[in-house]
N, C-alpha and C positions, 0 to 999 in steps of 0.2 A: 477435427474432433476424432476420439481415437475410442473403440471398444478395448477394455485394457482385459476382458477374457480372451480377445481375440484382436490380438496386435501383429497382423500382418500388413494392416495398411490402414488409412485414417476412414474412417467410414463418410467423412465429410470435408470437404476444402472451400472454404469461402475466401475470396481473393477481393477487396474492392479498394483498401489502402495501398496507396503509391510508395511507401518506404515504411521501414523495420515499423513490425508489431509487437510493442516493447511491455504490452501489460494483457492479461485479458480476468476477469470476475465475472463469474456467473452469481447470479443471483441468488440472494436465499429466501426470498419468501416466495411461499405456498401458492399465492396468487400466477405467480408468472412462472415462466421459465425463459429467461431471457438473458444476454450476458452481455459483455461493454468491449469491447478494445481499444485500445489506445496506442497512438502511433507518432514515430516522427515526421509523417507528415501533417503534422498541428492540429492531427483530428484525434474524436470518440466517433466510435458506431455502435448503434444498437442493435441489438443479433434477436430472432429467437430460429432456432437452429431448427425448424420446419420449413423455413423461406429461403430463399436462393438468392433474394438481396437483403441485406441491413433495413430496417425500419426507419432510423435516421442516423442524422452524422449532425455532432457537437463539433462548430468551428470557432469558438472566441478565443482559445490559445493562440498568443503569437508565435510560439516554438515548438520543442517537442514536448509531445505528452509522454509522462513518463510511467503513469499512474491514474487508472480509474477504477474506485472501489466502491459499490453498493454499500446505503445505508443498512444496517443492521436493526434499524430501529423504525423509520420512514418507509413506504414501500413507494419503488419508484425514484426513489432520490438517490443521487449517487455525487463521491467529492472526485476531484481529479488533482494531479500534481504536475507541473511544469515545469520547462528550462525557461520560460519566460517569468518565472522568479514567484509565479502567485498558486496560491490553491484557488479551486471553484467549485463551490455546491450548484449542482443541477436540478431540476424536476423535470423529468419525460415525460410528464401530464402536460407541462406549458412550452410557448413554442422552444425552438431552439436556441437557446440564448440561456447563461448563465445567471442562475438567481443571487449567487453572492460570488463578489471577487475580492481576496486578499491576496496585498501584496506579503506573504507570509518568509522571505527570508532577503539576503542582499546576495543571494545566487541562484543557481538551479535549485528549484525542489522536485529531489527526484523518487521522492516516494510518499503516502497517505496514508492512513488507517483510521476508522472510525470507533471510536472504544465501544465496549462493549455494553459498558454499564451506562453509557450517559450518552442521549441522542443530541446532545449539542457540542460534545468535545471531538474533532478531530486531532488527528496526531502529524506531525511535518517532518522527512527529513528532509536535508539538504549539502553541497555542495561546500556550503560554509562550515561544517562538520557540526551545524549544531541539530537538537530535537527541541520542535516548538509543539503546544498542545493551545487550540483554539479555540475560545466558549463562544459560538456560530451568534450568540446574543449581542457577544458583544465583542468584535475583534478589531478594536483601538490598539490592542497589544496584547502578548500571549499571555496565556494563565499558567505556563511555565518553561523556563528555556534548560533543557541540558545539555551540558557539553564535557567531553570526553575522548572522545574522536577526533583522531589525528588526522584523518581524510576526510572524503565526502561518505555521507551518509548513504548507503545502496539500499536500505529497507527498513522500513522499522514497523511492527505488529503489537498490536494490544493486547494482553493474555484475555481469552476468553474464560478465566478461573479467578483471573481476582483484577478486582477494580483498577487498585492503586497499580501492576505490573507491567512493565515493557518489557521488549527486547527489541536492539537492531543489529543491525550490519554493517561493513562498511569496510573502503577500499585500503584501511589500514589492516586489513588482515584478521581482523576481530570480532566477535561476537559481543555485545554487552547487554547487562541487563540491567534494570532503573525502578526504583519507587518513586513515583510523581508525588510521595507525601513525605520521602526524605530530604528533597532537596536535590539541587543539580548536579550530584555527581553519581555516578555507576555504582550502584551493588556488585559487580562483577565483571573483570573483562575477560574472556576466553578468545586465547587465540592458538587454537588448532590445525590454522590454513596455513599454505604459503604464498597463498594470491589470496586476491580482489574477494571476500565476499561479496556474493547479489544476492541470494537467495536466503531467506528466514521466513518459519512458521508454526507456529505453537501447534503441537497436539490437539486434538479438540477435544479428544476422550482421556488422556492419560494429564495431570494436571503437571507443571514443571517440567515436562517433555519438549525440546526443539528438535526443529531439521534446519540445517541450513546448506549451502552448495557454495562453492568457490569455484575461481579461474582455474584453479590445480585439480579440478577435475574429481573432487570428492565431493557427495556427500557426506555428514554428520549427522547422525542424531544420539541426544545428548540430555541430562538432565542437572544442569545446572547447580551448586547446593544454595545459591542464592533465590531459585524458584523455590525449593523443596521445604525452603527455612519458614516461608510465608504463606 
């Protein structure tokens, strides 16, 4: 953890994961202050960044975790994304053990997001280059698939400005953006990198605003005319 007035050294180093810490989310409700990491060694830990150990550690992944996100809507809940192919909703109120498992693609899913508008819809990328969106009521099958993406999916985020909006990532080099009420293809694909995006995140204040990060060592930020239009 790092004071960013005063970034000469990290104010806090918590070490208890055995290999790469490939996600970490701090929480956002009011109640706590606590935050998740996720790792390739098949774990979550839960932080709150007064303690010198983790509180606990999420093991029912067979692989790497790729991704663990607080719900935005639940307090306490949080979904995770895996190289062993499934999403999983948690509650850190019950023991440790995953309250829901889907096998949510036919590869790695290596990224999550929980929308913003609707506390049952998660969002999936994966590996298989598609974006799945999952009604936690009922996930027989997704409530919708898009695909556009030439690679694996490295991220994908909910706009926190309007219901219907995506955008992801991904290792073709690309940024895209999605209405989940148009139908499965892109409103836009931006490609500004010359490597791997991993990195995308909406604005929270400024509405059709991204950031995203690539292998080529840029960031981006960027306002899309396909956010700006809706």
């Amino acid at each position: 953890m790092w004071d960013i007035k005063n970034p000469k050294g990290p104010i806090k180093v918590l070490k208890e994961h055995t290999a790469e810490v490939y996600g970490v989310d701090w929480s956002c409700s009011r109640q706590t202050d606590q935050f998740l990491s996720a790792s390739w060694d098949h774990s979550i830990k839960l932080w709150d960044p007064n303690q010198a150990q983790s509180l606990a550690t999420f093991t029912d992944h067979q692989y790497v975790v790729y991704s663990a996100v607080w719900s935005p809507h639940v307090p306490r809940t949080f979904a995770s994304a895996s190289g062993d192919n499934t999403l999983r909703i948690w509650d850190v109120s019950a023991p440790p053990h995953a309250q829901q498992t889907i096998r949510a693609h036919d590869g790695e899913v290596l990224t999550c997001d929980w929308a913003k508008y609707d506390a049952n819809l998660v969002v999936t990328g994966s590996v298989d280059t598609r974006i799945r969106g999952w009604d936690l009521r009922n996930t027989a099958s997704p409530v919708f698939n898009l695909e556009g993406h030439q690679y694996a999916v490295r991220r994908v985020k909910c706009s926190p400005h309007n219901s219907s909006l995506l955008a992801s990532c991904s290792y073709d080099f690309t940024v895209r953006t999605w209405n989940i009420s148009n139908g499965p293809r892109p409103l836009e694909s931006v490609e500004h990198h010359t490597e791997f995006v991993v990195g995308l995140d909406f604005n929270l204040h400024l509405p059709g605003q991204l950031a995203d990060c690539s292998w080529d060592e840029n960031v981006k930020i960027h306002s899309p005319p396909s956010l700006l239009q809706r």
